[in-house]
N, C-alpha and C positions, 0 to 999 in steps of 0.2 A: 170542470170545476166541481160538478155534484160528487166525484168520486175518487177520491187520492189516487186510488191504484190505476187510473187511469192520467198516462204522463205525454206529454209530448212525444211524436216519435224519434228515436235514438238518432237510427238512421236516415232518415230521411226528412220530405218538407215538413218541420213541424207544425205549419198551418194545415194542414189537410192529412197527415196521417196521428195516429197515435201509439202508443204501447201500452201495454196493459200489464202490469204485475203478475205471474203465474200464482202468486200466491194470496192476491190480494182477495178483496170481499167485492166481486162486482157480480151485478145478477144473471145469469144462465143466460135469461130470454135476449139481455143488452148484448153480450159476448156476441150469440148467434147474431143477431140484428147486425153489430159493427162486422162481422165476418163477412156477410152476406152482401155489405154495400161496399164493402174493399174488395171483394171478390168480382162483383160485376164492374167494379169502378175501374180495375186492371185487366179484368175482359173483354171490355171495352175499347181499350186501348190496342187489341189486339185486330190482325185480319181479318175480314170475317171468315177466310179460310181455315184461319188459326181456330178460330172462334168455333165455327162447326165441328171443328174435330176434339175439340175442349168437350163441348159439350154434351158431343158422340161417345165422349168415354167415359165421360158422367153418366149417361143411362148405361152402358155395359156396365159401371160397377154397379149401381144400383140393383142389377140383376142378381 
């Protein structure tokens, strides 16, 4: 509600996900923050098999 360009999401539960306007006016640091908690939040949900290896290739790009 503080941010127009932030909408329910399309696809998905619109209680727990959102979209975000590409062109809207929302702050960098929020974008990061919302990326950050939907990304662990569907890592989560994964094996931890899965999980390891997500994360394994997250430090190789890193490099």
């Amino acid at each position: 509600r503080q941010y127009e360009d932030i909408i329910p999401g399309y696809y998905m539960n619109k209680v727990h996900w959102n979209s975000v306007k590409a062109e809207g006016n929302v702050p960098d640091a929020l974008l990061r923050e919302m990326l950050e908690k939907s990304y662990r939040l569907v890592l989560g949900s994964f094996s931890k098999k899965k999980q390891r290896a997500l994360l394994e290739g997250e430090k190789k790009d890193a490099i």
